[in-house]
C-alpha atoms as one frame of an Amber mdcrd trajectory, in Angstrom:
protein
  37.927 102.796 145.728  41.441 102.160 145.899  42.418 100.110 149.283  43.927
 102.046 152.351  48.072 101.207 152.816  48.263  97.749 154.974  44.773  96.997
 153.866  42.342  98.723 156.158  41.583 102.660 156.987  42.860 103.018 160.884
  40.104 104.714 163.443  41.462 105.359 166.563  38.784 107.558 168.179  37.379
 105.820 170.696  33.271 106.554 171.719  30.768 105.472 174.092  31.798 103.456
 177.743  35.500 102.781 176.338  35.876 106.850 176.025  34.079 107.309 179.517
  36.505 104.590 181.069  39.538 106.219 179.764  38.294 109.804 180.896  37.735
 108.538 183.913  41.594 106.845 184.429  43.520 110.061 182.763  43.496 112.455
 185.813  45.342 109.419 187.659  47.581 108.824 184.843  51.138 110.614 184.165
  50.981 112.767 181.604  52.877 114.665 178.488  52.214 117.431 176.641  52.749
 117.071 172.585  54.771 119.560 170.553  53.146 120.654 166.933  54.346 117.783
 164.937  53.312 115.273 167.730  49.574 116.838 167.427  49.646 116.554 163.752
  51.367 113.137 164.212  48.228 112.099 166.569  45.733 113.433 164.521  46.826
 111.757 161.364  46.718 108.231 163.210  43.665 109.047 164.700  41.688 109.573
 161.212  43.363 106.942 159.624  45.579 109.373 157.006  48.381 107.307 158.529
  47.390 103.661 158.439  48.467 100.943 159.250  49.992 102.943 161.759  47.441
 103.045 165.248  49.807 104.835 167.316  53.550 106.296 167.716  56.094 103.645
 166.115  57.303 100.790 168.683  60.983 100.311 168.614  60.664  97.413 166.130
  58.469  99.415 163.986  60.629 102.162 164.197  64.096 100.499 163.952  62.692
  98.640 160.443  61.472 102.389 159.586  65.241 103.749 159.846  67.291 101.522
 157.941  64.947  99.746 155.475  61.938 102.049 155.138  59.756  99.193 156.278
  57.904  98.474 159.382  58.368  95.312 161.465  55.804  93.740 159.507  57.665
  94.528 156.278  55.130  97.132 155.615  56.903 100.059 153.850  56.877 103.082
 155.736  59.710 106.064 154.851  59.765 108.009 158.242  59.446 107.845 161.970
  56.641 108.677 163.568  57.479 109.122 166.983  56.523 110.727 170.452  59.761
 112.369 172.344  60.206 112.334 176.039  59.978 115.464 177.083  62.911 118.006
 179.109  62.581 117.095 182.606  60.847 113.694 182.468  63.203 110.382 183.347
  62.755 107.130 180.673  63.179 105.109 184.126  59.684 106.311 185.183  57.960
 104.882 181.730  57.529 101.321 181.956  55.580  98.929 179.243  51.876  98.576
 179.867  52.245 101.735 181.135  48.694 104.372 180.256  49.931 107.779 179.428
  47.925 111.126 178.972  48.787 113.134 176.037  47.610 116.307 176.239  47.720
 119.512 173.466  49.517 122.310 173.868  46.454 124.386 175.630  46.644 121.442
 178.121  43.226 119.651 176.611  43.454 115.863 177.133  43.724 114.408 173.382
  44.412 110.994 174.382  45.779 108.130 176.036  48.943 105.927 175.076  49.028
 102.542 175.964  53.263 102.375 175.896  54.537  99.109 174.856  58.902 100.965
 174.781  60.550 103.498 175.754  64.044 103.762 174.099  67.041 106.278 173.723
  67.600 107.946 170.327  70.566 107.758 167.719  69.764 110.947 166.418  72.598
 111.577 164.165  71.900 107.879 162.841  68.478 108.806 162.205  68.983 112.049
 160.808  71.806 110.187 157.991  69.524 107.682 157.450  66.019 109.203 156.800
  67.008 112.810 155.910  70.298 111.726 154.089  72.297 114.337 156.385  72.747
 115.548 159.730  73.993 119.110 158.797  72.385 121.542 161.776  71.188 123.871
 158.766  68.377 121.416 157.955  64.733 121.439 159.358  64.679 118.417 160.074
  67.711 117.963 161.819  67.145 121.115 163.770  63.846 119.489 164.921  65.649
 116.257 166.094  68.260 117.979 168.087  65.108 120.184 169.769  63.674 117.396
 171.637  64.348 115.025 174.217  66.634 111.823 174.235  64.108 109.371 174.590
  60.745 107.978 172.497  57.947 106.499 173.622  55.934 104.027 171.655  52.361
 101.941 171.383  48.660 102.101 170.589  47.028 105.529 171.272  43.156 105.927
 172.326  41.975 109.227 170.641  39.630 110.730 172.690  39.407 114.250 171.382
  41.118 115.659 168.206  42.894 118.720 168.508  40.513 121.810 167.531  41.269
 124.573 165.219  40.260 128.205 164.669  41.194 128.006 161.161  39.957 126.108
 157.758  37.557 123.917 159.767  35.110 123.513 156.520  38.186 122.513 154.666
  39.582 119.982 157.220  38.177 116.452 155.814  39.124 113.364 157.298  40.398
 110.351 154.448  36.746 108.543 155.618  35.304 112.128 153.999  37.400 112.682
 151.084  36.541 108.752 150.204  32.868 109.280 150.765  33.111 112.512 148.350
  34.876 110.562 146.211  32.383 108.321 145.241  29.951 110.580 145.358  31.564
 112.567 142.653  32.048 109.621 140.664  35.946 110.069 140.470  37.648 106.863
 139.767  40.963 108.391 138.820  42.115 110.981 141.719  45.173 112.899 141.485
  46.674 114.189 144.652  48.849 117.870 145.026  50.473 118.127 147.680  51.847
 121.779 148.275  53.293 123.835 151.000  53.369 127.029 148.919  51.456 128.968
 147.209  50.100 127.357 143.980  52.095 129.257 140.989  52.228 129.032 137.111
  53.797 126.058 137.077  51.926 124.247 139.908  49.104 125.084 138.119  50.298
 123.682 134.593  51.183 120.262 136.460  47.797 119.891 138.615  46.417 120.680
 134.718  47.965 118.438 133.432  46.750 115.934 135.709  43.656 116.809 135.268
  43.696 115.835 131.442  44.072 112.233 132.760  41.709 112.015 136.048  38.188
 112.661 136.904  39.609 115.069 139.675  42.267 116.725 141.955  42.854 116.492
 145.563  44.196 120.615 146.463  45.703 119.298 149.792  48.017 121.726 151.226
  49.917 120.715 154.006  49.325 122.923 157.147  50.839 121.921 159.796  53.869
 122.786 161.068  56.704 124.673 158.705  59.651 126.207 158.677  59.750 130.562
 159.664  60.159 131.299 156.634  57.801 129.633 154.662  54.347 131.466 153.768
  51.993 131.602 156.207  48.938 128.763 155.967  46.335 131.687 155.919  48.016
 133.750 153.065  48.424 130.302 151.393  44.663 129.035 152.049  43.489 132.461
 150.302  45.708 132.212 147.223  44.012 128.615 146.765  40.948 129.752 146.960
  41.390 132.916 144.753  42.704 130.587 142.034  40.314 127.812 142.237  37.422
 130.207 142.351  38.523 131.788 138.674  41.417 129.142 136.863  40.177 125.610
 137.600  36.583 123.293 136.774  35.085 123.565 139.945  33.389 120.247 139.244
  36.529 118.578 139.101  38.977 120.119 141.913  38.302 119.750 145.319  40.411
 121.684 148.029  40.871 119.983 151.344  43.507 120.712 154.111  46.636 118.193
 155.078  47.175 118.572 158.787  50.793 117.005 158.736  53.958 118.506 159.529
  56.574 119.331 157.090  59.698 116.870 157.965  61.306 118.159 154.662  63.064
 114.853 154.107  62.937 114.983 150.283  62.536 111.518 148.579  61.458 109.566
 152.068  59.301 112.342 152.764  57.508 111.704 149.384  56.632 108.164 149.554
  54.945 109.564 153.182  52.922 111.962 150.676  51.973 109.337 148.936  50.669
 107.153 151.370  49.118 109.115 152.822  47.145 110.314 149.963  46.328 107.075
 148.967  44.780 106.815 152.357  42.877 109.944 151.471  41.717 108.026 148.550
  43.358 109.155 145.693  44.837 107.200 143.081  48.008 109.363 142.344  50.108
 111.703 143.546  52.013 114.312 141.683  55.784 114.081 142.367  57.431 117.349
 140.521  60.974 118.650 141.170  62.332 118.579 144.638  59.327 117.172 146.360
  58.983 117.642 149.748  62.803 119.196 149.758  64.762 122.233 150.944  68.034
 123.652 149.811  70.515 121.032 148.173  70.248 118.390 149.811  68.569 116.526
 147.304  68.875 116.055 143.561  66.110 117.720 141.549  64.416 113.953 140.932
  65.371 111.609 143.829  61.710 112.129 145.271  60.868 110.538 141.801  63.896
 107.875 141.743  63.219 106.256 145.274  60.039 105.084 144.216  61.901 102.643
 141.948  63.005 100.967 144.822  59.904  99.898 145.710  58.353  96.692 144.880
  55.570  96.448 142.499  53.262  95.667 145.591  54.432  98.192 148.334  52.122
 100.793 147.180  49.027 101.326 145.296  48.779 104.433 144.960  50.931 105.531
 141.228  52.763 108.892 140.846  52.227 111.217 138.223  55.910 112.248 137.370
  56.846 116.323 135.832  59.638 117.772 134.893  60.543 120.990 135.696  57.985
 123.530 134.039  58.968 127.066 133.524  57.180 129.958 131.760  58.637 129.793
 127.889  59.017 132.819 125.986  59.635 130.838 122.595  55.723 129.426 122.650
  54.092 131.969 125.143  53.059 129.082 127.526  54.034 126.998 130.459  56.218
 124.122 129.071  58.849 121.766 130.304  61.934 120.292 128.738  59.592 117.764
 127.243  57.253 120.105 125.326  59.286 123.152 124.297  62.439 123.468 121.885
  63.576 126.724 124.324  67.032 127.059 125.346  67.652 128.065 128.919  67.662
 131.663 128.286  63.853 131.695 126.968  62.758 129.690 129.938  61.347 131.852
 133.201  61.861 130.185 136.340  61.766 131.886 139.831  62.239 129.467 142.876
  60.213 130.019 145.948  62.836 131.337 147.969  63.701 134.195 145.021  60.041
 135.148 145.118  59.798 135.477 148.739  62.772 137.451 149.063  61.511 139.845
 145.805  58.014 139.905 148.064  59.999 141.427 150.915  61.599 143.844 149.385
  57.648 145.354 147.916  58.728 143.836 144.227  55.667 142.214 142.635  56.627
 138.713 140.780  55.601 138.560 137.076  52.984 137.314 135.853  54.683 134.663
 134.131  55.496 133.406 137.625  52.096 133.854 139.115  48.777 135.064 138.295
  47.546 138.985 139.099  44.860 137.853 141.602  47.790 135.784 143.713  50.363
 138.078 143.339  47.653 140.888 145.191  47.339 138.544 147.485  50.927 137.826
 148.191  51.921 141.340 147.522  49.438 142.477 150.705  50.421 139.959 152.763
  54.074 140.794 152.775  53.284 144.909 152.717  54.789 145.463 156.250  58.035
 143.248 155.724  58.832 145.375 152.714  57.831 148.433 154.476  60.584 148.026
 157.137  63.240 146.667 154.319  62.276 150.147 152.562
């Protein structure tokens, strides 16, 4: 089983008299209540899908993080992960050694933060740095400039994890997915990480894959995402649709990714990929514009920046595509690898174009998709077209 990133799989739930103790401190303690990310951010510690990290980035941690991609114990790491003061509090009243209750959005105590800084942000230095812009159009920069001017930083205690009404029997922890890994037998295990819905040419790269390695890893992210994106649920059934008819079911395995989309292209894929090799997988699969939105990346820098890693930062590999398209010369799904086509014979429909032809009732071809995921999509976005009618 290939070895978690910084050598050992993080727990950070604590049990038994240390849990009692700390339940018994919180009511005294002050308190702040997470935003989405944060929750993911907490969760993913907690289980370990984030080690070596065991709580929100110190201000050494997090300064190496920003300007060398590399923690303060020269660990890489590609993006903060970080707990924001929140509107109304004062950084004077957050001192180191401090105990702080973190509590979910429904006010449920999660857990308890033992702060070792609190620190003002450079957010337009962090924004050039790790998203590679600070235009107010992107996500991620939108997200920064939404919370408050301070972070906080140090171990957490996990003493609940946030609960979910949705994709429960899907939500496995990387202690699970290892455990299923071996008992599978799956040596070689390729990763896909998605935030959309999986289409022809998701499907021909996760194939592809599976020509090499005992099994995929289906692990869509759903956390938090942009408006616009498609809904987790209409997502979750597509997967399922299409795994249940198109795939071995012996050698595909669909589990949920609780993380929050940061959509910081290239940085934002070597996070993928640590993550999944905490999961336990052995590759990832790094297509075109991973983990990106608009054009603020090139088509391959999520594949490039792993270059600039040395030969020990990571052990998980990536399993690089090109861009696949539908191709009317050979009546498959090809890239510029396996097909002769010229541009004109090659179908290619970006997400965006497909969720804009969804709105407006149009149902994508079927070079695009397949029948049983364009019903699926095609329901799903009935009453936006309705009202566009």
């Amino acid at each position: 089983m290939i070895t978690p990133h910084g050598g050992k799989l993080v727990d950070r739930i604590v049990s038994g008299a240390e849990r009692d103790a700390l339940l018994a401190e919180a009511p005294k303690l002050r308190s702040i209540t997470l935003n989405s990310r944060e929750t993911s951010d907490l969760e993913m510690i907690a289980v370990g899908a984030m080690s070596p990290l065991e709580g929100f980035m110190t201000k050494r941690d997090y300064d190496g993080v920003v300007e060398n991609m590399r923690l303060a114990n020269g660990v890489v790491f590609p993006l903060p992960v970080v707990l924001a003061l929140k509107e109304g509090d004062n950084a004077d009243d957050f001192r180191p050694e401090q105990d702080i209750a973190l509590k979910g959005a429904d006010g449920s105590l999660l857990a308890i933060l033992h702060l070792t800084d609190c620190w003002e942000i450079n957010k337009a230095h962090e924004a050039l740095q790790t998203l590679r812009t600070d235009d107010v159009a992107h996500p991620g920069v939108q997200y920064l400039n939404s919370i408050g001017s301070h972070y906080l930083g140090g171990r957490i205690s996990v003493l609940d994890l946030p609960k979910y009404d949705k994709f429960n029997e899907y939500r496995l922890t990387p202690a699970q997915t290892r455990a299923l890994f071996q008992e599978k037998g799956w040596n070689m295990v390729a990763a896909f990480q998605t935030r959309n819905p999986i289409h022809r040419a998701h499907e021909y790269l996760t194939k592809c894959a599976l020509e090499l390695a005992d099994g995929v890893l289906i692990h869509p992210l759903v956390g938090e995402t942009k408006s616009d994106d498609i809904p987790a649920e209409v997502r979750m059934d597509c997967y399922r649709t299409l795994l249940s008819k198109y795939y071995p079911g012996d050698r595909t395995q669909l589990s949920v990714y609780p993380q929050a989309m940061r959509y910081g292209g290239p940085r934002e894929a070597i996070l993928h990929a640590i993550c999944r090799q905490n999961y336990g997988c052995t590759h990832i699969i790094i297509g075109r514009d991973h983990a990106g939105v608009g054009d603020y990346y090139g088509t391959f820098d999520a594949q490039k920046i792993f270059d600039e890693l040395g030969e020990d930062d990571l052990a998980i590999e990536t399993l690089r595509f090109e861009h696949a398209f539908w191709c009317r010369l050979t009546g498959a799904m090809a890239s510029v690898k396996t097909s002769p086509a010229g541009p004109e014979d090659r179908v290619f429909l970006s997400g965006t174009k497909v969720r804009e032809m969804l709105s407006r009732g149009e149902r994508p071809p079927v070079e695009f998709t397949r029948p049983e995921v364009a019903d699926i999509l095609i329901q799903s976005y009935a009453p936006a077209a309705k009202a566009n009618a």
